[in-house]
KOLTORSE-712582 format. One record per atom (N, C-alpha, C): atom name; x, y, z; residue number from 0. Coordinates in steps of 0.05 Angstrom, whole numbers, plus 5000, padded with zeros to 4 digits. Example, Ala and Ser with C-alpha at 12.3 -4.5 7.8 and 13.67 -1.06 7.14 Angstrom:
! KOLTORSE-712582
margu, X, Y, Z, tinu
N, 5264, 4886, 5156, 0;
CA, 5246, 4910, 5156, 0;
C, 5264, 4934, 5156, 0;
N, 5257, 4955, 5142, 1;
CA, 5273, 4979, 5143, 1;
C, 5258, 5001, 5157, 1;
//
This chain:
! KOLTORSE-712582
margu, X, Y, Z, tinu
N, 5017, 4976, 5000, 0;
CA, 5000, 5000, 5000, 0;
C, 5017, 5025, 5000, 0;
N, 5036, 5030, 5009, 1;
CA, 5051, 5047, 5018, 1;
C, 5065, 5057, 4993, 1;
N, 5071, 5036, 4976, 2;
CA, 5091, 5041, 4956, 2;
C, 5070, 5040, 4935, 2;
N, 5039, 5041, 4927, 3;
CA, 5022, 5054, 4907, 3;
C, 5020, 5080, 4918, 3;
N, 5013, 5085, 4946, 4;
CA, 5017, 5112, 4963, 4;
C, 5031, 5135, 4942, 4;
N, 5067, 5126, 4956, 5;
CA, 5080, 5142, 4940, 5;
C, 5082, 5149, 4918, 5;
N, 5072, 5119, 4904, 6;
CA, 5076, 5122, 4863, 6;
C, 5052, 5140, 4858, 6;
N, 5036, 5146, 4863, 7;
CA, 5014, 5156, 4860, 7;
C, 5022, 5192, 4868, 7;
N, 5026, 5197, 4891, 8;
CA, 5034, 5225, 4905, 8;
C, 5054, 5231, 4880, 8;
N, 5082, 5214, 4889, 9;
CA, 5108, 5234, 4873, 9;
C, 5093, 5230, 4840, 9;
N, 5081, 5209, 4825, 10;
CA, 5075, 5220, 4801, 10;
C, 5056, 5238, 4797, 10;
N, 5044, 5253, 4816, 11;
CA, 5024, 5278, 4816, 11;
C, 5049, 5305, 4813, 11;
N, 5069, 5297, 4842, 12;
CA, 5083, 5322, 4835, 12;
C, 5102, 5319, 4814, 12;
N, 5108, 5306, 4809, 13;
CA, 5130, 5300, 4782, 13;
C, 5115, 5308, 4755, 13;
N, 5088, 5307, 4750, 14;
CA, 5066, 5316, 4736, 14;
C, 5079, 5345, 4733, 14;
N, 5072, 5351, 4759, 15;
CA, 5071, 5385, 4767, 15;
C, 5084, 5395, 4762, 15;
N, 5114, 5385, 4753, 16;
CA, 5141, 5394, 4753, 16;
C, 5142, 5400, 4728, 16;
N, 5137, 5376, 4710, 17;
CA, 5136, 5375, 4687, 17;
C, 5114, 5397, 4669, 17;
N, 5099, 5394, 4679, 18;
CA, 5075, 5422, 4675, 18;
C, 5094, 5444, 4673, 18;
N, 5105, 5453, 4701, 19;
CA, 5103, 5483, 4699, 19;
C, 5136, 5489, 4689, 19;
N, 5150, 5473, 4686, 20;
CA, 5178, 5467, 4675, 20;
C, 5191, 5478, 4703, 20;
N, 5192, 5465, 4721, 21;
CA, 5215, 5465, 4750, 21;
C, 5219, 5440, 4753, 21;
N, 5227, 5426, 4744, 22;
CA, 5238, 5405, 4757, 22;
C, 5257, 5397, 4769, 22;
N, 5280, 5416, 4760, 23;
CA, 5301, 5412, 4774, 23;
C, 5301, 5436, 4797, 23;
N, 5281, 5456, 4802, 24;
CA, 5283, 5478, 4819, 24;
C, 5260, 5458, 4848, 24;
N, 5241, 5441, 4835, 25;
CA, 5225, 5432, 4856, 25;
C, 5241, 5400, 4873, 25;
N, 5260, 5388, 4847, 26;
CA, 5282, 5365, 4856, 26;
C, 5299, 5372, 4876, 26;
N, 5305, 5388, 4876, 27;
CA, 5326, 5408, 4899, 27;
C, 5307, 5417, 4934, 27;
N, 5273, 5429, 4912, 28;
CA, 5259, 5428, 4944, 28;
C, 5253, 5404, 4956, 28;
N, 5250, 5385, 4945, 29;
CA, 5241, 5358, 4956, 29;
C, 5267, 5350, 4966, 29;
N, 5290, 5347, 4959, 30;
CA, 5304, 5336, 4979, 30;
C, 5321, 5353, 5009, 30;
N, 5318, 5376, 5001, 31;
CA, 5311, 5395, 5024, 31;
C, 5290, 5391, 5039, 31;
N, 5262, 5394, 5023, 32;
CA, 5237, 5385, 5056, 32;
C, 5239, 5347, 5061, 32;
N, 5267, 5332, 5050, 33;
CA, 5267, 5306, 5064, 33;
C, 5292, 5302, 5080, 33;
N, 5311, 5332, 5078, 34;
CA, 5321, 5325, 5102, 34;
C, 5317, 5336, 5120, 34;
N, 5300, 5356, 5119, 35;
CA, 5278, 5370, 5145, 35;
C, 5265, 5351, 5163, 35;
N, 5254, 5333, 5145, 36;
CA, 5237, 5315, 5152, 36;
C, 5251, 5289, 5171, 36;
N, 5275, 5285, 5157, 37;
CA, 5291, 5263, 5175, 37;
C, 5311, 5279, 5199, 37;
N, 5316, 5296, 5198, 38;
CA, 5337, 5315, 5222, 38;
C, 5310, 5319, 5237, 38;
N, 5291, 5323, 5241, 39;
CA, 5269, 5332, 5251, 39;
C, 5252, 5310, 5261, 39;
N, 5252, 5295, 5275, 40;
CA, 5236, 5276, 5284, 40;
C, 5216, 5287, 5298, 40;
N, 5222, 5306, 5314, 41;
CA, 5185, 5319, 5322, 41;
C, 5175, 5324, 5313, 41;
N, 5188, 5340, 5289, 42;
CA, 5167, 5354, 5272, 42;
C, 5147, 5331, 5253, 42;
N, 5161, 5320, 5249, 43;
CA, 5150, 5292, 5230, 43;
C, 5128, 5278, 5256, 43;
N, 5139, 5280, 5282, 44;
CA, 5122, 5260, 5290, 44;
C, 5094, 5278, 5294, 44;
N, 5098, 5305, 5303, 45;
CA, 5082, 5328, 5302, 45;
C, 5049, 5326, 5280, 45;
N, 5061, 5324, 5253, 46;
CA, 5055, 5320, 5229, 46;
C, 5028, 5292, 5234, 46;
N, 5048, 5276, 5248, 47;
CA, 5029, 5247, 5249, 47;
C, 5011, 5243, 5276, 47;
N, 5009, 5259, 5289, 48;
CA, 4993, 5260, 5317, 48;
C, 4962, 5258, 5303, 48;
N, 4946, 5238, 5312, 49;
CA, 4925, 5241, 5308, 49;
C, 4907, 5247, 5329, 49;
N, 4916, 5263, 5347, 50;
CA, 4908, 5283, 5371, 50;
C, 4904, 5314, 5350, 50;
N, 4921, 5319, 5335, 51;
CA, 4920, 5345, 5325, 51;
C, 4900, 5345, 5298, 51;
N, 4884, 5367, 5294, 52;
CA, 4868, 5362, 5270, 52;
C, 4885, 5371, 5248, 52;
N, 4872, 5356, 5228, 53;
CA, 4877, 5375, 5194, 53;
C, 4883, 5392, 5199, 53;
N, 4860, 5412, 5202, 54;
CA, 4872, 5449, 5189, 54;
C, 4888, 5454, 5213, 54;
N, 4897, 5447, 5241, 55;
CA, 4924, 5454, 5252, 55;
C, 4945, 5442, 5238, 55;
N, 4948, 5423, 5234, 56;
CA, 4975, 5414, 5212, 56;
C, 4976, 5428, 5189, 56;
N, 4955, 5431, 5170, 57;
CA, 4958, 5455, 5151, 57;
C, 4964, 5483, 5162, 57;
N, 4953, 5494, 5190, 58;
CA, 4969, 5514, 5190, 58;
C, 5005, 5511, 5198, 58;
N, 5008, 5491, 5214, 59;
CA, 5034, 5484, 5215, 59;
C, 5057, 5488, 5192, 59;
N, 5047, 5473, 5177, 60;
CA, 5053, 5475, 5149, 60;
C, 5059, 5496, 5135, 60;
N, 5038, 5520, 5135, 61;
CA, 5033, 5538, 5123, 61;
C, 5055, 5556, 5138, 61;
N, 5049, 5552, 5166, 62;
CA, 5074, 5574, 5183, 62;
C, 5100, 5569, 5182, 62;
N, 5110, 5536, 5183, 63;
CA, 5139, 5526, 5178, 63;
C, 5149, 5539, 5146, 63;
N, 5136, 5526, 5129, 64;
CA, 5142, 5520, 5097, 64;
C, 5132, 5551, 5081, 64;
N, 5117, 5565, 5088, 65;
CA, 5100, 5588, 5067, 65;
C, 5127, 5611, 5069, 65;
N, 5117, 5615, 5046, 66;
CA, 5150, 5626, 5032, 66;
C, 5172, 5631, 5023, 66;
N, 5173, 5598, 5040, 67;
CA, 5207, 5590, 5035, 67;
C, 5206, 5572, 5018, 67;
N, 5186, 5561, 5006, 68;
CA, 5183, 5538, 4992, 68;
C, 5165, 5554, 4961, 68;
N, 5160, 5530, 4939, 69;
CA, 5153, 5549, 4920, 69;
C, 5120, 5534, 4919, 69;
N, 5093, 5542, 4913, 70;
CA, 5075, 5545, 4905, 70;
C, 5070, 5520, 4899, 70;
N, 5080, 5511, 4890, 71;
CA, 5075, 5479, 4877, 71;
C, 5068, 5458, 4907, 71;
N, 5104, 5468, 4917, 72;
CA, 5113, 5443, 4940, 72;
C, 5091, 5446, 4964, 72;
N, 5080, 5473, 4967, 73;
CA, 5065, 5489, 4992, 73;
C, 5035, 5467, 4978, 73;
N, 5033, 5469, 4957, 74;
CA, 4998, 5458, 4949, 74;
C, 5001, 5420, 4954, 74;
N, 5028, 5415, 4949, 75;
CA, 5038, 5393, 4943, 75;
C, 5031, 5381, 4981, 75;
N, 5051, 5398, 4998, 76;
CA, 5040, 5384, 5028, 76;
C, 5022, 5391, 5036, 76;
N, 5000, 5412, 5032, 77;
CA, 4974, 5421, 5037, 77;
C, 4956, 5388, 5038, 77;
N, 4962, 5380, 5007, 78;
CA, 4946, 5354, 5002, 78;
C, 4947, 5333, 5018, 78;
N, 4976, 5329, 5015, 79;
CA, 4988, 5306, 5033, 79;
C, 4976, 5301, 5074, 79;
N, 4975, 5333, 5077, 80;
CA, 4964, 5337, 5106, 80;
C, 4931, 5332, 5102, 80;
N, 4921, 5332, 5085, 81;
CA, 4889, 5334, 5079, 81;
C, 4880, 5308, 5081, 81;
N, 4900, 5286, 5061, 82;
CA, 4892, 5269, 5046, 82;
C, 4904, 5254, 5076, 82;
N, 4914, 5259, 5094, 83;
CA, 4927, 5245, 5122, 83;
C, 4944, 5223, 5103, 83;
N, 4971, 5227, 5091, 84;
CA, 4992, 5225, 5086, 84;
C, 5023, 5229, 5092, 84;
N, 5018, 5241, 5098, 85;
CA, 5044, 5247, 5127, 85;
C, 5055, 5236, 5139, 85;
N, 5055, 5213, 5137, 86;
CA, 5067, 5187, 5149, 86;
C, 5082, 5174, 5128, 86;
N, 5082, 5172, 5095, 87;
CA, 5094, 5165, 5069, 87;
C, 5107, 5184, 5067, 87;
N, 5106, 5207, 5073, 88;
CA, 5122, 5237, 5067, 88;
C, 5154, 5227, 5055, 88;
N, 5166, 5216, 5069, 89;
CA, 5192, 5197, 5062, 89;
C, 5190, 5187, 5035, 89;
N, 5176, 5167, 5035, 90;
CA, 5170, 5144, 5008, 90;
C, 5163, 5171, 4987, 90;
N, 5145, 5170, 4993, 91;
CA, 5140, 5197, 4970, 91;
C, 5150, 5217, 4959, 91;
N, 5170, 5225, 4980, 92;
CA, 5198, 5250, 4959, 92;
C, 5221, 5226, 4955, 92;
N, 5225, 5203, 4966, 93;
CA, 5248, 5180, 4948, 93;
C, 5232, 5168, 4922, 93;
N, 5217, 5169, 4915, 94;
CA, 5201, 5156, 4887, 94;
C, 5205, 5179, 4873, 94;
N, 5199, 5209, 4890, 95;
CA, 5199, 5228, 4861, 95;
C, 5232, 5239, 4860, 95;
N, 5243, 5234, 4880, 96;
CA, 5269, 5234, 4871, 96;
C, 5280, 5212, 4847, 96;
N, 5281, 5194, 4857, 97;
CA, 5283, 5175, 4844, 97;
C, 5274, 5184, 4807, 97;
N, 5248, 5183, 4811, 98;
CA, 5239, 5200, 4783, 98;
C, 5252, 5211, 4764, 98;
N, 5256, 5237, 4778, 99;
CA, 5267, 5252, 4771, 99;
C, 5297, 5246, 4763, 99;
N, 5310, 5234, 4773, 100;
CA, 5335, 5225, 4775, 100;
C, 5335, 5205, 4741, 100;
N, 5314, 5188, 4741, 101;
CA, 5310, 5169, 4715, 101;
C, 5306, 5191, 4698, 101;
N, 5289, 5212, 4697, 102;
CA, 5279, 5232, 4678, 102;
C, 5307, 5242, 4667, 102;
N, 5325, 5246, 4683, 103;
CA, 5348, 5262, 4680, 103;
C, 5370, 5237, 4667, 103;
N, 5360, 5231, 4676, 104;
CA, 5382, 5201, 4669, 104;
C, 5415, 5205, 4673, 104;
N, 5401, 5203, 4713, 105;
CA, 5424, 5208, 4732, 105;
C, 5422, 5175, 4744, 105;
N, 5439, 5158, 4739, 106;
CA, 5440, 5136, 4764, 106;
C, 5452, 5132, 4777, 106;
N, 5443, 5112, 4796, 107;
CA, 5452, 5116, 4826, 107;
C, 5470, 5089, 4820, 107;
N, 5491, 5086, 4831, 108;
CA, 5508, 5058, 4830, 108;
C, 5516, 5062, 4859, 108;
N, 5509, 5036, 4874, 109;
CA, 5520, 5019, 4895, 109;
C, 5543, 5003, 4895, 109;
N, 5567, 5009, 4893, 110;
CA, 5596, 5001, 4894, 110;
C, 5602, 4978, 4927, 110;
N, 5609, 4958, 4922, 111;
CA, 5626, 4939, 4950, 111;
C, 5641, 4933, 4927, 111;
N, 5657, 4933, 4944, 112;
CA, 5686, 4924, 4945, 112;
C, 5704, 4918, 4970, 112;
N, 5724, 4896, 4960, 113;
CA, 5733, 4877, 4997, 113;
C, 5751, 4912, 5007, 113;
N, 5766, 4925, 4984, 114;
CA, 5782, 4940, 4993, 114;
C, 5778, 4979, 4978, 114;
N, 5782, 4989, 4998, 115;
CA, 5772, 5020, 4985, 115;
C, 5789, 5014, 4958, 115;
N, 5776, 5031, 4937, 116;
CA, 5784, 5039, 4911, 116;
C, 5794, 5061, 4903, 116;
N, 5818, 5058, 4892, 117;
CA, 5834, 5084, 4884, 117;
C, 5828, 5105, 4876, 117;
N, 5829, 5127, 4868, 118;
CA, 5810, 5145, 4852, 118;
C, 5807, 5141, 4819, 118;
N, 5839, 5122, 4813, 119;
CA, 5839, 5120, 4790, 119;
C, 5822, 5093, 4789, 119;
N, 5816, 5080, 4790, 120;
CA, 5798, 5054, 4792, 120;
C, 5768, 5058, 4799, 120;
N, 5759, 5079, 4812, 121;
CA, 5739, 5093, 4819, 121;
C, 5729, 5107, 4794, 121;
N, 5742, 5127, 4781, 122;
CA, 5745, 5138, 4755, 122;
C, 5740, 5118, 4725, 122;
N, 5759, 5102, 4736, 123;
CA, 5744, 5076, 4711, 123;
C, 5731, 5067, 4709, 123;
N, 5715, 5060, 4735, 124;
CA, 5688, 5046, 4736, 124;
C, 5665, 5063, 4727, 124;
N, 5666, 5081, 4736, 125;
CA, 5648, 5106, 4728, 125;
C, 5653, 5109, 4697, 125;
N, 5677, 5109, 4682, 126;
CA, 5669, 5105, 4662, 126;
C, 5660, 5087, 4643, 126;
N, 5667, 5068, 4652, 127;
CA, 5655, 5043, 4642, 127;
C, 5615, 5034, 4652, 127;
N, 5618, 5046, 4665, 128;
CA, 5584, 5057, 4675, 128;
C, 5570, 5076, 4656, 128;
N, 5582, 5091, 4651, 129;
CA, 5570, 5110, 4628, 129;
C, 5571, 5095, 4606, 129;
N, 5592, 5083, 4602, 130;
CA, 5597, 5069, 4569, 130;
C, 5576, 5047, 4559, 130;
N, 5562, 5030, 4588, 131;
CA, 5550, 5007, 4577, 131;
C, 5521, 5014, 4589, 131;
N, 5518, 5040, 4599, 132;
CA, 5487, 5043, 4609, 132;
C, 5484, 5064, 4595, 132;
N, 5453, 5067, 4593, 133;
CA, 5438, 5098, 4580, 133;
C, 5442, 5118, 4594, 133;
N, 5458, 5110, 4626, 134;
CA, 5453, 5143, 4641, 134;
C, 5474, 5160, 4631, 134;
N, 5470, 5190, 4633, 135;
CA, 5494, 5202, 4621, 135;
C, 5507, 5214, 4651, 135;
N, 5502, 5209, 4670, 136;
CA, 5522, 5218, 4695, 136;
C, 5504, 5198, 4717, 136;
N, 5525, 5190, 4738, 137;
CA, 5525, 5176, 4754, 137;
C, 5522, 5190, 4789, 137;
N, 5517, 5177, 4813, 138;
CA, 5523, 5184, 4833, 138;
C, 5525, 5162, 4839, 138;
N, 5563, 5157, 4853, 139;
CA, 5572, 5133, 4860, 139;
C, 5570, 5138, 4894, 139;
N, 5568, 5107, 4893, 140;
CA, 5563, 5105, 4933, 140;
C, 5582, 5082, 4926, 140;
N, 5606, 5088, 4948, 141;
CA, 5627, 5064, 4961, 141;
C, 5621, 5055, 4979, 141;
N, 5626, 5023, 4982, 142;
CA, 5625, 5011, 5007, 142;
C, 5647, 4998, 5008, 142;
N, 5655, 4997, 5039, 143;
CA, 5676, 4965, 5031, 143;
C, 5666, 4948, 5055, 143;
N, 5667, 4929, 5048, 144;
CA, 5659, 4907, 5056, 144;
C, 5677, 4880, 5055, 144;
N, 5697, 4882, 5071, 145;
CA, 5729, 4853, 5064, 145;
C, 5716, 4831, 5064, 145;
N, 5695, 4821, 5075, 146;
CA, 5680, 4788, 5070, 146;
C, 5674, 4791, 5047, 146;
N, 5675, 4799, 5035, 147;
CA, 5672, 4788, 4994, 147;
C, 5694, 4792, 4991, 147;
N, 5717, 4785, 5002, 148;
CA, 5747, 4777, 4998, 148;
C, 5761, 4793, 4975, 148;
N, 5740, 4797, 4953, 149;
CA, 5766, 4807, 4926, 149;
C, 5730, 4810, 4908, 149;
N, 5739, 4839, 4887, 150;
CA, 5723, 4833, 4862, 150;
C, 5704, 4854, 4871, 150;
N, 5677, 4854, 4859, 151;
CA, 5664, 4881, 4867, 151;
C, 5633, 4864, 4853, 151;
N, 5613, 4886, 4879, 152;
CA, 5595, 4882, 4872, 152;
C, 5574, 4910, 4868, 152;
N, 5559, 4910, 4834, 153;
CA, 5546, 4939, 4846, 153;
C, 5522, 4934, 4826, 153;
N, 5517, 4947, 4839, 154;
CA, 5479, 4945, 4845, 154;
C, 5468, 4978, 4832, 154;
N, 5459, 4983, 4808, 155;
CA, 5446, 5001, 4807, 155;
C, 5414, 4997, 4794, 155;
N, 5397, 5008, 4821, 156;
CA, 5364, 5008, 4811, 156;
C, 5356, 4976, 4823, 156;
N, 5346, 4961, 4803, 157;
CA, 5344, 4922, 4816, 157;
C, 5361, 4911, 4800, 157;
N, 5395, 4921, 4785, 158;
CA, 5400, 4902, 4779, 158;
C, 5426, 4898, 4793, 158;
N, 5438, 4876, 4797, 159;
CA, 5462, 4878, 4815, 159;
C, 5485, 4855, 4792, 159;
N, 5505, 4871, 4784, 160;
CA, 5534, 4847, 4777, 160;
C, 5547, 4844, 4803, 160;
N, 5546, 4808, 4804, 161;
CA, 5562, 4806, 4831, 161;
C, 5594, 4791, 4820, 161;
N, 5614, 4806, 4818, 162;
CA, 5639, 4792, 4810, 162;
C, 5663, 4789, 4832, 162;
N, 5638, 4779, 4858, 163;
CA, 5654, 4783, 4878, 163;
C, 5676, 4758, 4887, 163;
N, 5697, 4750, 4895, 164;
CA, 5714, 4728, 4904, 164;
C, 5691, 4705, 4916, 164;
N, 5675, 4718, 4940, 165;
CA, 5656, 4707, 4956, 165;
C, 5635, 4692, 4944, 165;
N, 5627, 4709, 4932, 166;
CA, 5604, 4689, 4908, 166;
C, 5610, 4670, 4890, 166;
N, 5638, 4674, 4877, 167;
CA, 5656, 4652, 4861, 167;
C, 5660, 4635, 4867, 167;
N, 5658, 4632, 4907, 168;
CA, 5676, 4613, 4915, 168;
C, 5640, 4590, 4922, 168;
N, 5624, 4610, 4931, 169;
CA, 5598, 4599, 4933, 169;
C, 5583, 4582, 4908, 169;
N, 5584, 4595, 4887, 170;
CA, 5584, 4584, 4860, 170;
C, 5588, 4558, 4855, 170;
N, 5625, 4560, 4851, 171;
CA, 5642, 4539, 4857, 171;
C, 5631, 4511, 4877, 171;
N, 5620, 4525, 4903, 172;
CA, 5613, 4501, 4920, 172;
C, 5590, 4490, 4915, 172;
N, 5572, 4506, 4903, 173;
CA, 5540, 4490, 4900, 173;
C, 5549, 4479, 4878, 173;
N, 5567, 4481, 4851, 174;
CA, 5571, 4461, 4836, 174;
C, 5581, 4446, 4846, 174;
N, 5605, 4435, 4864, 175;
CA, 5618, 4414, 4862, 175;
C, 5601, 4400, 4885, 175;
N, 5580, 4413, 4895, 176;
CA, 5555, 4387, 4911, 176;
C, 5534, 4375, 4900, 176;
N, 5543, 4391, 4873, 177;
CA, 5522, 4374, 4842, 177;
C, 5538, 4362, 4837, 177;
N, 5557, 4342, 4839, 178;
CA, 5571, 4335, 4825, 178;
C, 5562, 4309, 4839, 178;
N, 5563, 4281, 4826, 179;
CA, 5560, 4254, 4836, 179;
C, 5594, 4244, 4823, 179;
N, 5603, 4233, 4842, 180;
CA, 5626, 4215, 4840, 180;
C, 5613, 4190, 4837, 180;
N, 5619, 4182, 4807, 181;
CA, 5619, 4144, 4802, 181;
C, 5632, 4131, 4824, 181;
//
């Protein structure tokens, strides 16, 4: 439910964006009012009190956000407080991030590796990321992780190449317990 929730919300405002041509001016406010939203745990929990009515959260809203935010984003959480949404607030600016990010054809790559990567090896991958995908710029996330021994694993969106030591060796073992000795 949660994740029709958000597909539903961020493709209204992603709509909106696209309408009034801000998308990259309203992509910048959404991840601004989501790290409001996560540094802010009262305020979020504030938001979700079902002690407080509607139009006090709309004026909340209106007194936190009115002005500093643009016309769109202000009508955008008006709804969300109406429609008692405010609890997806999260899910719903990571989908239209996300969105937007595909629209732009910015992807996200998830890098492990057993050992940090050089900058020059960092730099290659990245290009070799551009070379065999449609996106034309990347945002790389490093991890290291030494239990996958050697090799790298990365994951961008649902698809993941695993060319890790660890998996080779796992591979390796579920075949040779298919194996019947005459």
């Amino acid at each position: 439910m949660a994740k029709l929730v958000s597909k539903v919300y961020g493709d209204a405002l992603f709509e909106e964006a696209l309408e009034k041509q801000k998308v990259d001016a309203l992509f910048e406010e959404v991840k601004s009012l989501q790290t409001i939203f996560a540094t802010n745990q009262d305020f979020a929990g504030l938001l979700d009190n079902p002690k407080i009515a509607k139009e006090e959260k709309a004026g909340i809203i209106t007194e936190v956000f009115g002005g500093r935010v643009s016309e769109a984003l202000m009508g955008f959480l008006a709804v969300i407080v109406e429609k008692g949404r405010q609890k997806e607030i999260n899910a719903i600016c990571d989908y239209f991030i996300s969105t937007v990010k595909e629209y732009k054809r910015i992807g996200v790559a998830h890098v492990t590796s057993a050992v940090e990567l050089k900058e020059e090896q960092k730099a290659q991958l990245l290009n070799k990321l551009l070379g065999t995908t449609s996106y034309q710029e990347f945002e790389m996330d490093y991890h290291v992780e030494p239990s996958i021994i050697g090799g790298l694993v990365i994951r961008i969106g649902d698809r993941v190449v695993d060319s890790s030591i660890k998996t080779q060796i796992h591979e390796l073992r579920r075949s040779l317990l298919k194996l019947q000795i005459s």
